[in-house]
LOTORTOR-30985 format. One record per residue (C-alpha): residue in one letter; x, y, z. Coordinates in steps of 0.1 Angstrom, whole numbers, always signed. Example, Ala and Ser with C-alpha at 12.3 -4.5 7.8 and 13.67 -1.06 7.14 Angstrom:
// residues 2
PATOR:residu:x:y:z
PATOR:A:+123:-45:+78;
PATOR:S:+137:-11:+71;
This chain:
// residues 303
PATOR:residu:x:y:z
PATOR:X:+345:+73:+0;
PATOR:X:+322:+64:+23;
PATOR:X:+304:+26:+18;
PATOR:X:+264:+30:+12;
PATOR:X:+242:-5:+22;
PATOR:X:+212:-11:+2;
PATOR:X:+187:-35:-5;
PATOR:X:+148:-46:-7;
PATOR:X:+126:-49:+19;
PATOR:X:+89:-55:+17;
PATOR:X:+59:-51:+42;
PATOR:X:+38:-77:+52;
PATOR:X:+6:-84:+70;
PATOR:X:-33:-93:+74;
PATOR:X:-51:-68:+55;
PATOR:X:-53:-28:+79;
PATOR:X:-26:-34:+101;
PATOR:X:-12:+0:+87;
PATOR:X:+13:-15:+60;
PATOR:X:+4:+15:+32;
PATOR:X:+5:+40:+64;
PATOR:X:+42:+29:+78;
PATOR:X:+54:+31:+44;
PATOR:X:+42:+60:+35;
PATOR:X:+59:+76:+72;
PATOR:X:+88:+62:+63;
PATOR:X:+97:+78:+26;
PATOR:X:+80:+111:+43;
PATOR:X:+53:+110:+16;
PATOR:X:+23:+101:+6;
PATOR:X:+25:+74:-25;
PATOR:X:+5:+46:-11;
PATOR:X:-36:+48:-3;
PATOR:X:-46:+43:+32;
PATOR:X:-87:+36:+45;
PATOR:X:-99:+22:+72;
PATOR:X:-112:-8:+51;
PATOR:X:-90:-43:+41;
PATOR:X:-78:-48:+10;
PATOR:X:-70:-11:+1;
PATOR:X:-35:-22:-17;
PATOR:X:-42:-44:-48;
PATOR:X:-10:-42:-64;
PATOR:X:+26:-46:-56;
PATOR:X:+40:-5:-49;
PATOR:X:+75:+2:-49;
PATOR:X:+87:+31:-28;
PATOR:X:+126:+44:-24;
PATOR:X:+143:+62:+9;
PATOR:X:+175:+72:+2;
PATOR:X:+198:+88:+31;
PATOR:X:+237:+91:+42;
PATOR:X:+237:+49:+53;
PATOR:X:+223:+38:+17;
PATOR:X:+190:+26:-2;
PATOR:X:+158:+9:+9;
PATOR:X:+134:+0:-19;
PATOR:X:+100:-6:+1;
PATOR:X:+77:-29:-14;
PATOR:X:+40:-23:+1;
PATOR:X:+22:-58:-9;
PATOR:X:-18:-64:-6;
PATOR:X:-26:-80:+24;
PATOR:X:-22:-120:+27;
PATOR:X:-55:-132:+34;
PATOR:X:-80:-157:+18;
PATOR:X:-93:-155:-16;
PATOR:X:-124:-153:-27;
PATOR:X:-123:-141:-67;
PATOR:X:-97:-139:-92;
PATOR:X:-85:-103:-84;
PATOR:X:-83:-120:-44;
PATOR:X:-60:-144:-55;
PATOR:X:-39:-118:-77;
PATOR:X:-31:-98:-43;
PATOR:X:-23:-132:-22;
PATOR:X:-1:-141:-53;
PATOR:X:+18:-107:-51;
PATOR:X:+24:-108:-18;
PATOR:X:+34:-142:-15;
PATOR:X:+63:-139:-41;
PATOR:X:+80:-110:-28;
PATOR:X:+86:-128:+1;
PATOR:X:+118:-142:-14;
PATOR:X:+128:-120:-35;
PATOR:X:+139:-92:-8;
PATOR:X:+164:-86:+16;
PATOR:X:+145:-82:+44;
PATOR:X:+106:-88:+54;
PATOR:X:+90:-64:+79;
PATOR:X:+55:-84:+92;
PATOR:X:+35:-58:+104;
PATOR:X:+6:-73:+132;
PATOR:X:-14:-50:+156;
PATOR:X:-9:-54:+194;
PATOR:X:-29:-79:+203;
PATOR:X:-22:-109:+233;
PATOR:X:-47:-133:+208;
PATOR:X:-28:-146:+177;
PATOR:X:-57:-152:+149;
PATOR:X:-57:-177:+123;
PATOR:X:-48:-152:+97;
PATOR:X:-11:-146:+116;
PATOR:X:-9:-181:+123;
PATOR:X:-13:-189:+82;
PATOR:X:+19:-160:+74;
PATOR:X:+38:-181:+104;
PATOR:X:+35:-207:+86;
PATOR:X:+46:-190:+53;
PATOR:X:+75:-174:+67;
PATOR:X:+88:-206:+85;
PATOR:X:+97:-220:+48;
PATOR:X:+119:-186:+39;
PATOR:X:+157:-176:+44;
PATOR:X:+146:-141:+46;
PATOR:X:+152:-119:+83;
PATOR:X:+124:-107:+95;
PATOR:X:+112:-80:+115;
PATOR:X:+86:-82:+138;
PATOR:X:+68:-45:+133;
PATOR:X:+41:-43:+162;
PATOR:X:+20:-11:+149;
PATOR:X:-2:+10:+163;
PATOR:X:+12:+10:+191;
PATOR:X:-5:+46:+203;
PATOR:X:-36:+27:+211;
PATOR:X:-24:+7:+241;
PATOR:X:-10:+17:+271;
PATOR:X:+29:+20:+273;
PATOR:X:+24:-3:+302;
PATOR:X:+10:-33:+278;
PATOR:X:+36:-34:+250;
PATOR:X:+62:-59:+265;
PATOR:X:+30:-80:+270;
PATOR:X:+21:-81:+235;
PATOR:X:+59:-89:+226;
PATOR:X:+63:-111:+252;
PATOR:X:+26:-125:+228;
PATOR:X:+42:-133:+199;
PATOR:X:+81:-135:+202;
PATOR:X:+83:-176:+202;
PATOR:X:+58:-176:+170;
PATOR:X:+85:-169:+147;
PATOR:X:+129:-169:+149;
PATOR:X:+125:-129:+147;
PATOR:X:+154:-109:+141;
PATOR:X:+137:-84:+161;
PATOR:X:+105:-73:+172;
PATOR:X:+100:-31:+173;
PATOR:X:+69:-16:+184;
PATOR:X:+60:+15:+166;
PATOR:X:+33:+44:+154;
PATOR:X:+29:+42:+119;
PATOR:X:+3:+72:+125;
PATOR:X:+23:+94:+151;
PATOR:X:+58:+80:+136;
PATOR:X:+70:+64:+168;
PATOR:X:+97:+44:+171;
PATOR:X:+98:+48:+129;
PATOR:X:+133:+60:+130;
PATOR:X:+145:+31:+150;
PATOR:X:+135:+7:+125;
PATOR:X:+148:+20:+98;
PATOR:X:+182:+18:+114;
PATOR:X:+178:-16:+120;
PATOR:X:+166:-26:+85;
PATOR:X:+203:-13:+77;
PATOR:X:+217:-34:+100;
PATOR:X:+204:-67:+81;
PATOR:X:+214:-50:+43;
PATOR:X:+245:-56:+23;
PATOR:X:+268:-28:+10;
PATOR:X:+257:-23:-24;
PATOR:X:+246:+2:-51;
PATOR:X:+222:+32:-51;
PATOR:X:+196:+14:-74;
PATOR:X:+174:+46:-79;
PATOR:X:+186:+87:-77;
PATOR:X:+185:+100:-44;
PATOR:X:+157:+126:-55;
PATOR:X:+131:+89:-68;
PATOR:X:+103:+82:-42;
PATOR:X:+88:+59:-61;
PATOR:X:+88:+39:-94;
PATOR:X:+51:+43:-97;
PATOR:X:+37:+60:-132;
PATOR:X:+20:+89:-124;
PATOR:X:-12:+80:-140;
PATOR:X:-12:+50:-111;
PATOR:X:-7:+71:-84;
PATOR:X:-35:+93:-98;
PATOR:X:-57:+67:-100;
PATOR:X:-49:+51:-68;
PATOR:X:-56:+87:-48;
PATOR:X:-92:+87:-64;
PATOR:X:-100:+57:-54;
PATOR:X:-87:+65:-22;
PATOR:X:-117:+87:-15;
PATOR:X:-140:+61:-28;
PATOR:X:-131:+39:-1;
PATOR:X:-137:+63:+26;
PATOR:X:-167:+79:+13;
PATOR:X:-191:+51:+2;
PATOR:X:-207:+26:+23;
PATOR:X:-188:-9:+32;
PATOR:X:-204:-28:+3;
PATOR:X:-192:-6:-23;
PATOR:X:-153:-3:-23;
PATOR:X:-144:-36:-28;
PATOR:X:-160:-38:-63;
PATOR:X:-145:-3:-71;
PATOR:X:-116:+4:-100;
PATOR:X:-104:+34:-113;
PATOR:X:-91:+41:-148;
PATOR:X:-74:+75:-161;
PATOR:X:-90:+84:-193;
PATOR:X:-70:+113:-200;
PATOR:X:-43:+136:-182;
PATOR:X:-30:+164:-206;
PATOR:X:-12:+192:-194;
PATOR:X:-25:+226:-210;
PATOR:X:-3:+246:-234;
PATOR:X:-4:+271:-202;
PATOR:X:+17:+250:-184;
PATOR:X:-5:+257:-151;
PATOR:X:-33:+236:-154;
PATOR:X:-33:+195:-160;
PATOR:X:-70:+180:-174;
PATOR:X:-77:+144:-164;
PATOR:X:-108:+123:-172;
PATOR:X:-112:+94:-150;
PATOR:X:-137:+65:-147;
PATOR:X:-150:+50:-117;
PATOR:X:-160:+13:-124;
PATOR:X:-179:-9:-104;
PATOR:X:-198:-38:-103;
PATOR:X:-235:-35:-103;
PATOR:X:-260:-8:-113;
PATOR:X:-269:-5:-80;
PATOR:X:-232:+7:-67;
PATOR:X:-234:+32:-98;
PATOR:X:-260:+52:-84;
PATOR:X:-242:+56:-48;
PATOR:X:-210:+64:-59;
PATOR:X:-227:+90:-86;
PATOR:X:-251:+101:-51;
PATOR:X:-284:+123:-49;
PATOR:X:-278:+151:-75;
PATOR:X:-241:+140:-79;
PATOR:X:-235:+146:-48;
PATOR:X:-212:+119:-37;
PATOR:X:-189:+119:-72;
PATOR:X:-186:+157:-66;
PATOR:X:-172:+150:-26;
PATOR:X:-152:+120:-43;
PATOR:X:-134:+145:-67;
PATOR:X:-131:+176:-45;
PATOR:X:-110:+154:-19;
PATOR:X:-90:+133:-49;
PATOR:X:-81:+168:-66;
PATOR:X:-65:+185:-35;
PATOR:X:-44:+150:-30;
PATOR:X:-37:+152:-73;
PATOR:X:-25:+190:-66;
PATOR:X:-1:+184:-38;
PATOR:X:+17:+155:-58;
PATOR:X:+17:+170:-93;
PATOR:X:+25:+204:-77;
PATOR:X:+0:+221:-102;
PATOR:X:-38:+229:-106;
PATOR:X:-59:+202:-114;
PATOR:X:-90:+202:-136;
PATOR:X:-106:+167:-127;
PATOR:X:-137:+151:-145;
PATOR:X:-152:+117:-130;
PATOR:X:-177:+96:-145;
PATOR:X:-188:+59:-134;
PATOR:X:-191:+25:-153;
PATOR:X:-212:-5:-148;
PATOR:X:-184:-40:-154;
PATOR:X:-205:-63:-141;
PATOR:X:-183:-89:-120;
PATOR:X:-152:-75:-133;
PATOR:X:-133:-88:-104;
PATOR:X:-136:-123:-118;
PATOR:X:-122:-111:-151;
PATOR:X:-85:-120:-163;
PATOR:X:-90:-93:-191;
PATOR:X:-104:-63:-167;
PATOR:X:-83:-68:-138;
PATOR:X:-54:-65:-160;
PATOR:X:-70:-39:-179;
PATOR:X:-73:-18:-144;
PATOR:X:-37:-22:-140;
PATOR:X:-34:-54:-119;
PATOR:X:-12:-75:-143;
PATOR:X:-6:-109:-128;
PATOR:X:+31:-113:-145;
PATOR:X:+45:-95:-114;
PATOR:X:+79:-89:-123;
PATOR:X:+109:-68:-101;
PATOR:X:+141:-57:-119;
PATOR:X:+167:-64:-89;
């Protein structure tokens, strides 16, 4: 019988470098949100590929970056922890020949950690083939890298490469999840996560940041071909509540007609979905609502 490797590996990087995007290519489906805006991943998602080498368990953290409430220093908490508690750390940073601050702070980070790490350069089907040994040649003395791989998170170049080499850096061990689990998310999360999904991308840049989403209901009807869910959209001031609600409802109706065909494809059914939208005024700053909304700051892994 033929030895499997397996083991944990978690993403890393300044908020839109394309974390949620690569992991999503690599587990061929879409589990984690993606937007053009930072701080789209709040909470700590856990995604499985499973293939004729072994396991990888894929943790997607929020981006590291500095704090300014207590839901901002949940995220830099979650990702912060994970970094030694996996097997391997892919840092994800765009190609770039100027290294910010915010790289420089997850040098320093890493420097302190046992870990391997994989330099991921993304996006690399912005830049001219020409440029890329420039931007490796940028950061390669930042950090003792394992290795550095350039890829498309979008267009999926390259992605195939580095998921042989995160084998290489794995132990033989079990198959912690069937092979058939993509991810250990509830449902209900993933639900909610997808609507506010198309919050971020449809309102203005002021909005999403202040925006949670919380499942009322999801019943499946005695038909068996039809699942009901209620869901609320909560912001912060009364202000947001009439641009996410829109002239004549305009913008909640967009907001559900793009969530719903996203709900369809991963429940594999017809969907019947219901928004409303709350007023919790600063809610980000509240221990009680951000767990509430699903953030819960005990952070625990079963490894």
């Amino acid at each position: 019988m033929k030895k499997i490797k397996s083991g944990f590996v978690t993403l890393i990087g300044r908020p839109n470098v394309g974390k949620s995007t690569l992991m999503n290519r690599l587990i061929g489906q879409k589990i984690a949100i993606t937007s053009n805006k930072p701080q789209t991943t709040r909470n700590r998602i856990q995604t499985v590929y499973t293939c004729k080498e072994g396991q990888i368990i894929f943790l997607d953290t929020p981006g590291i970056h500095k704090a300014k409430n207590k839901l901002g220093e949940y995220m830099v908490a979650v990702a912060e922890r994970t970094l030694r508690e996996v097997d391997v750390i892919l840092w994800l940073v765009e190609p770039t020949t100027f290294i910010g601050a915010g790289e420089r702070h997850i040098a320093e980070q890493l420097k302190n950690i046992d870990t391997p790490v994989i330099l991921v350069i993304n996006k690399i089907d912005t830049v001219s083939k020409a440029d890329i040994l420039t931007f490796i040649d940028t950061y390669k003395d930042l950090l003792d890298f394992k290795e550095i791989i350039p890829v498309s998170a979008l267009k999926g170049e390259n992605t195939d490469d580095l998921l042989s080499s995160i084998f290489n850096y794995l132990d033989e061990g079990p198959c912690y999840y069937d092979e058939d689990t993509i991810t250990d998310q509830p449902e209900r999360q993933i639900v909610a996560e997808l609507i506010r999904e198309k919050a971020l991308r449809n309102l203005s840049d002021e909005v999403p940041h202040g925006v949670a989403v919380a499942i009322d209901s999801m019943k499946e009807r005695s038909s068996g071909n039809i699942i009901d869910i209620d869901a609320t959209i909560v912001c912060e001031r009364s202000s947001h509540k009439g641009i996410i609600i829109g002239k004549q409802g305009s913008m909640l109706k967009k907001i559900g007609t793009d969530a719903r065909h996203d709900i369809e494809a991963l429940l594999d059914c017809k969907v019947n979905l219901k928004l409303w939208v709350k007023v919790k005024k600063d809610w980000r700053d509240s221990d009680f609502l951000i767990k509430n909304f699903g953030y819960d700051k005990k952070m625990d892994i079963d490894m």
